[in-house]
C-alpha positions as CSV (number, residue, x, y, z in Angstrom):
1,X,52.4,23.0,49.2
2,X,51.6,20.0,46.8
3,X,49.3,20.1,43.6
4,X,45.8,20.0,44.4
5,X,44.0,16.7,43.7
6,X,41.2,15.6,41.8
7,X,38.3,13.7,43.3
8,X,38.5,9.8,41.6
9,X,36.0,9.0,39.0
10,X,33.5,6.9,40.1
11,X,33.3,3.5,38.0
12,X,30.6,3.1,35.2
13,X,27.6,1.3,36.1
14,X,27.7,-2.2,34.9
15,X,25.1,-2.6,32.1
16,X,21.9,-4.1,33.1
17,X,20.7,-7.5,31.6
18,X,18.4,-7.7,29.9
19,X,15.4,-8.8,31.1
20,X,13.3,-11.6,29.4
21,X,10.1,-10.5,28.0
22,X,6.9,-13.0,29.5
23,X,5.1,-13.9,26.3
24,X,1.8,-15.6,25.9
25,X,1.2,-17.9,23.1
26,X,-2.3,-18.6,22.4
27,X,-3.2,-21.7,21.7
28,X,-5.4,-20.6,18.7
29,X,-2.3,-18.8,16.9
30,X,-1.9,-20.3,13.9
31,X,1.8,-19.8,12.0
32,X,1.5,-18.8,8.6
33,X,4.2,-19.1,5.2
34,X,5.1,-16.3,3.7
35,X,7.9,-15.5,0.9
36,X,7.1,-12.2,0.4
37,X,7.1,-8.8,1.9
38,X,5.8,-5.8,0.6
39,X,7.2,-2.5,2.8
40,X,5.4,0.8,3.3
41,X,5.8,3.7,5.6
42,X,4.7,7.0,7.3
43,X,6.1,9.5,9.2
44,X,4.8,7.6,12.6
45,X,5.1,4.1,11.1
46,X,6.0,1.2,9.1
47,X,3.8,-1.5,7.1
48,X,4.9,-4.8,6.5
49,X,2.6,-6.7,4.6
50,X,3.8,-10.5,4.4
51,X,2.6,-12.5,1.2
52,X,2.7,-15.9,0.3
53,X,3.1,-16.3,-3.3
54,X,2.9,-19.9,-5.1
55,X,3.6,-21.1,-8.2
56,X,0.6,-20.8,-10.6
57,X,-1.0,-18.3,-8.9
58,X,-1.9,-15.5,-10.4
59,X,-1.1,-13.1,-7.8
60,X,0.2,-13.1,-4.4
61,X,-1.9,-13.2,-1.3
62,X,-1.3,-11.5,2.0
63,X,-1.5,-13.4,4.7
64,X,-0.1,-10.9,7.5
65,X,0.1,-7.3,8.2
66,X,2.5,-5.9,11.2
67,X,2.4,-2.5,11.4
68,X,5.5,-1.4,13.9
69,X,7.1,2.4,14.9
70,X,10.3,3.4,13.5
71,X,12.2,2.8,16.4
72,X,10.7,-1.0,16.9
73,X,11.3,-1.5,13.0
74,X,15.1,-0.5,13.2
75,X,15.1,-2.9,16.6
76,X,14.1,-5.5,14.3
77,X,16.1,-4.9,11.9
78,X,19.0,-5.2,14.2
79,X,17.8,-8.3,16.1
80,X,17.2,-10.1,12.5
81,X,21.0,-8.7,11.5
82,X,22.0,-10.4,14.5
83,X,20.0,-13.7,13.9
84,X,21.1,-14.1,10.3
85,X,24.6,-13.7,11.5
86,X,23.8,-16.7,14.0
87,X,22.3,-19.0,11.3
88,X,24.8,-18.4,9.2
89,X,27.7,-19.0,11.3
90,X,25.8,-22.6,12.1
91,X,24.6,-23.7,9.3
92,X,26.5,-21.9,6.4
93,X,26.3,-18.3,4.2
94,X,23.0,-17.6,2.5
95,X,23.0,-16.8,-1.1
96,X,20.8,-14.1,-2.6
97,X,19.7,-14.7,-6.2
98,X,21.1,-12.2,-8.4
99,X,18.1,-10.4,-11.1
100,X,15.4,-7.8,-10.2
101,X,13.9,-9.9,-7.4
102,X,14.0,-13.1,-5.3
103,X,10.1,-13.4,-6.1
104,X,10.5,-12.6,-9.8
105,X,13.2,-15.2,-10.0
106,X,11.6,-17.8,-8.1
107,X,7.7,-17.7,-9.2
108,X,8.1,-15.1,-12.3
109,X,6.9,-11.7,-12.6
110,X,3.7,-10.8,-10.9
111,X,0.6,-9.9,-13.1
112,X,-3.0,-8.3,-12.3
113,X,-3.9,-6.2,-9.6
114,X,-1.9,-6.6,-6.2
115,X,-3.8,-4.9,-4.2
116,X,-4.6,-7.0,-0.9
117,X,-8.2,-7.9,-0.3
118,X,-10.1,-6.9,2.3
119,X,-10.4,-9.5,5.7
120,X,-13.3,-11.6,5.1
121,X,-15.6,-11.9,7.9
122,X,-16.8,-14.8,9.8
């Protein structure tokens, strides 16, 4: 009798596309500057407080707070990876200052309190 014969492995599953997400951009949203970002985190999430800090001032203001999970900060982190990589392949390689920090270096070292303030109604 001849060897016995094993069943053929079925091909993988091609992987999906990905779908594109439907946004909505209201027509209220206003874009806002920011050259600084100040990173916190919990167990169950991660802060990112985004700061615009100008020359003269005397201490930087936030403008933004996103507040993500682990898993959709590490996505982000990945998709900007990916978008620097993209940008730099266009347009050229982006230099990093050397020194403690890009803010220090660009605007000096930050004095007073830097605590944010609270959202001011109205």
């Amino acid at each position: 009798m001849g060897e016995p014969t094993t069943p053929p492995t079925p091909a993988p599953a091609p992987a999906a596309a990905p779908r594109p997400i439907p946004l909505e951009l209201p027509g209220t949203l206003e874009p806002v500057y920011s050259n600084l970002a100040l990173i916190a985190h919990s167990p169950a999430e991660i802060v990112v407080d985004f700061a615009r800090m100008l020359p003269g001032m005397p201490k930087a203001r936030v403008v933004s707070r996103v507040i993500l999970t682990p898993l959709c900060a590490k996505a982000l982190l990945r998709a900007l990876g990916e978008n620097i990589a993209k940008f730099e392949k266009q347009f050229g390689e982006i230099h990093l200052p050397e020194g403690p920090s890009l803010a220090e270096q660009l605007f000096g070292k930050p004095t007073g309190d830097t605590t944010p303030e609270p959202p001011k109604e109205g």
